[in-house]
C-alpha positions in Angstrom: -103.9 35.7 42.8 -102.3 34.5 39.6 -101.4 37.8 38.1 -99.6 38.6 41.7 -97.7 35.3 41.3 -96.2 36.1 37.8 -95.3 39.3 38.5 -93.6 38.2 41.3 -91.8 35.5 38.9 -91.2 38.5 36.8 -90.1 40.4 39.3 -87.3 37.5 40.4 -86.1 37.4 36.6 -85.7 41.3 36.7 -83.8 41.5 39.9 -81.5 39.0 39.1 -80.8 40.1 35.8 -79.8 43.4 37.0 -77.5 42.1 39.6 -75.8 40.2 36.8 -75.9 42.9 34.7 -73.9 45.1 37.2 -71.8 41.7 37.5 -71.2 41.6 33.6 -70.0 45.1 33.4 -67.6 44.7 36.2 -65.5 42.0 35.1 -65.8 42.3 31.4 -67.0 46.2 30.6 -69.7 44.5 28.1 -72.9 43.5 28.5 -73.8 40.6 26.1 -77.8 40.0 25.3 -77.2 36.1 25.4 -76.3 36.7 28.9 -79.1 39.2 29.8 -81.4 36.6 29.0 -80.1 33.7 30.7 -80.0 35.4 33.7 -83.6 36.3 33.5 -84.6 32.6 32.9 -82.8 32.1 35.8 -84.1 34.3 37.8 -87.5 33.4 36.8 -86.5 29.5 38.0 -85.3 30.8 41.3 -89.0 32.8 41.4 -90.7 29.2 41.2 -88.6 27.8 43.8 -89.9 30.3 45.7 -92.9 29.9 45.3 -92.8 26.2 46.0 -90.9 26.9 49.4 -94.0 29.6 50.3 -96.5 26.3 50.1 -98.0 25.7 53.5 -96.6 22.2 53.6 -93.2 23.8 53.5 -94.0 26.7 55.8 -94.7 24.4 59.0 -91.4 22.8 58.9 -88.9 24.0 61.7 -87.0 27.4 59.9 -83.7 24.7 59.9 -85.6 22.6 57.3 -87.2 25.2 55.7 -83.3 26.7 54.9 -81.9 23.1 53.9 -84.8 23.2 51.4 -83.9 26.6 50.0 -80.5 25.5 49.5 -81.1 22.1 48.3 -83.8 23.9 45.7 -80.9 26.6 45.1 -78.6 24.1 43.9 -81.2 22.0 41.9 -82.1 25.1 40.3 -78.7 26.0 39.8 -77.9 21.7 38.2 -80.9 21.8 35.8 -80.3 25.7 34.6 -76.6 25.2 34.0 -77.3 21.3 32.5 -79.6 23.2 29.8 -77.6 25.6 29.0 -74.7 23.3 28.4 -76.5 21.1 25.7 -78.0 24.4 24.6 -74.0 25.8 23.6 -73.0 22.0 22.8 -75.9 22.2 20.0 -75.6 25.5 18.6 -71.5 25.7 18.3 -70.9 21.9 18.2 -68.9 21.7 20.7 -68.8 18.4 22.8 -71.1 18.4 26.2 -67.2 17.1 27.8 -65.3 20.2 26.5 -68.0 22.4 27.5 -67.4 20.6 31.5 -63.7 20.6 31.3 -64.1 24.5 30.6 -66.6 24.9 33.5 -64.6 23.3 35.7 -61.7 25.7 34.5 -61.0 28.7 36.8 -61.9 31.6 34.1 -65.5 30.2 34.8 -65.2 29.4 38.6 -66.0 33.2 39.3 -68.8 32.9 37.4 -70.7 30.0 39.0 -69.9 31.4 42.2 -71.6 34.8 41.5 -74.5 32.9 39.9 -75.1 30.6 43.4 -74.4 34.6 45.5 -76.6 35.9 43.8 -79.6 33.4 43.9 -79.1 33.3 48.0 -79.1 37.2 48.1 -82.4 37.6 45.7 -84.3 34.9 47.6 -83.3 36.1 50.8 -84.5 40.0 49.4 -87.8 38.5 48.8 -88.1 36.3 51.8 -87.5 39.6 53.7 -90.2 41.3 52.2 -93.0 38.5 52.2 -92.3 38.8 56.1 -92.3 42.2 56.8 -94.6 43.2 53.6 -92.9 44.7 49.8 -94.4 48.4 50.8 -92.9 48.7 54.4 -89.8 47.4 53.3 -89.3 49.4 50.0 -90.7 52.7 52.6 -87.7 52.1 55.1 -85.5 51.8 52.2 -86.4 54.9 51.0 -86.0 56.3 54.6 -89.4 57.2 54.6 -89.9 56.6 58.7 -87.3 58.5 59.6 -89.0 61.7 58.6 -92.1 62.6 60.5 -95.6 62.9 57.7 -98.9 63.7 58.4 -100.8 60.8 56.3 -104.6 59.7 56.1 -105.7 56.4 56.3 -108.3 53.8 56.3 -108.5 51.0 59.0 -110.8 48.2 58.9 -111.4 46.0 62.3 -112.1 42.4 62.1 -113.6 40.5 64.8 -114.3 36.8 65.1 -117.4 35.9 66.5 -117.7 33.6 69.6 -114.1 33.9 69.7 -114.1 32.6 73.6 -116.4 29.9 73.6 -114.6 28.1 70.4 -111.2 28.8 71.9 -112.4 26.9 75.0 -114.2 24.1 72.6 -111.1 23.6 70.6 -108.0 24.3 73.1 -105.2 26.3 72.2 -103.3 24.2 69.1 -106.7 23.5 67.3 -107.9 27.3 68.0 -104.9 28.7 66.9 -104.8 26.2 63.7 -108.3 28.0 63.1 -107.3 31.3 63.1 -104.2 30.1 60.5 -106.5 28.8 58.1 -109.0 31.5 58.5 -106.4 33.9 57.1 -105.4 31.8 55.1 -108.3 31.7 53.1 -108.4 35.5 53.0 -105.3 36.0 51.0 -107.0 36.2 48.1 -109.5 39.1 48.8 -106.9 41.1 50.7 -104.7 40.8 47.2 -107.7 41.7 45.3 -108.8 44.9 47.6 -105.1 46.0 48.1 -105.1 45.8 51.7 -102.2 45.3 54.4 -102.7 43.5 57.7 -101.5 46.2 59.9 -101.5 43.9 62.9 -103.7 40.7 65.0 -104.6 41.5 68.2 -105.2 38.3 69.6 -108.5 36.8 67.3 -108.7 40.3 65.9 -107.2 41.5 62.7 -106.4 45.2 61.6 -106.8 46.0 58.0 -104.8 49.2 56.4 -104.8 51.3 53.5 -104.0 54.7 52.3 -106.7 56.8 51.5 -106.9 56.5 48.2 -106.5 53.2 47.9 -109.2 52.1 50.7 -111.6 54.1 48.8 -111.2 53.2 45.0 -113.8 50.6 44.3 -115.1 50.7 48.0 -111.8 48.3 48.9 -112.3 49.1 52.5 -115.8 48.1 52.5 -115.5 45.2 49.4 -112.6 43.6 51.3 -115.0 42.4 54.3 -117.6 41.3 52.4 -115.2 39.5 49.9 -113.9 37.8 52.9 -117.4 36.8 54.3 -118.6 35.1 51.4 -114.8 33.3 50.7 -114.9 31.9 54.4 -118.7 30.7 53.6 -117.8 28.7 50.4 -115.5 26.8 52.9 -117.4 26.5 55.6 -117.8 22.7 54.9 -114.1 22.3 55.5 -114.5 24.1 58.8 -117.0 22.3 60.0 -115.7 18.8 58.9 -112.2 19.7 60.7 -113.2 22.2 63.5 -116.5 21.7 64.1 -116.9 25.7 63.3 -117.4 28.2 61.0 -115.5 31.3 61.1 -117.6 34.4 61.2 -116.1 37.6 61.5 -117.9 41.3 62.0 
């Protein structure tokens, strides 16, 4: 789960580098390093904030809050980033922190701090599409690749939760539904681990997909249920103390 975090962090600080890089080239024909790596260490920052907006506090706000704290975050980001890298000049050319703000506020560096806020709303909003609909079917209808009919082989797994009806009738529908939410929650992990995509949920029931080759390499198609079994066991204490239940899935 960590390595997928930092190579999503990594992954921020490479798009956004390249979108500056294009910027760069446009408006001065030169590509400096200094800038090449401040727009890395930017991106990277923008890559936390991400991260801290996918926390599960944040994800059941309304979507209205949940944008307000994107931009907020944006523009704290975008504060603290450009604050360091104005003592960062001041110190190394000894130039005063005031002269270094008079020339921000200047209009040759208006463009600039313009195309720096652009592009951290376009990258986050990039990867904000892709957590919802999933970084392979986004980068496959890129790539046009459902517009052109393939003959593919694949590997499904089908989950059911046990005593699905008589729980759902125990708990009602918010607390059943809560259930479920944590439920997968917990299995984010072990899907990471094994691979897999959730191809769909059909009501209680989840739908596992891989390609062939990955579902079989290391037995992922068969690893990922049991990987899930004994995660949702280790917290069965917290499902019983809130729910009163313990998912169990066959």
């Amino acid at each position: 789960l960590q390595q997928n975090k930092i190579k999503r962090l990594l992954r921020f600080g490479l798009y956004t580098t390249a979108v500056f890089a294009v910027i760069f080239y446009i408006t001065t024909n030169t590509i400096f390093i200094p800038h090449i790596i401040s727009s890395f260490v930017y991106g990277v920052l923008l890559g936390v904030l991400e991260e801290i907006s996918n926390h599960r506090r944040i994800l059941a706000l309304s979507l209205p809050l949940q944008f307000l704290f994107k931009i907020v975050g944006i523009l704290l980001v975008f504060t603290l980033f450009s604050g360091a890298l104005i003592f960062t000049i001041s110190s190394l050319t000894e130039i005063h922190v005031p002269d270094l703000i008079k020339q921000m506020q200047s209009r040759q560096l208006a463009s600039p701090i313009i195309s720096a806020l652009a592009v951290a709303f376009v990258i986050s909003t990039i990867f904000q599409i892709e957590r919802l609909v999933g970084r392979n079917l986004l980068r496959n209808y890129l790539k046009g690749r459902y517009r052109r009919p393939k003959k593919e082989i694949g590997v499904f797994l089908f989950m059911d939760l046990q005593s699905s009806t008589a729980i759902s009738e125990k708990l009602g529908n918010h607390d059943y539904y809560s259930f479920l939410n944590d439920a997968i929650y917990q299995m984010s992990e072990s899907i990471m681990k094994t691979q897999a995509e959730i191809y769909q949920y059909v009501g209680d029931e989840i739908v596992f997909s891989w390609p062939l080759e990955k579902g079989i390499t290391n037995n992922n198609c068969l690893l990922l249920y049991e990987m899930i079994v004994h995660q949702l066991h280790q917290k069965s204490a917290h499902f019983i103390k809130k729910y009163g239940y313990e998912p169990k899935y066959r």
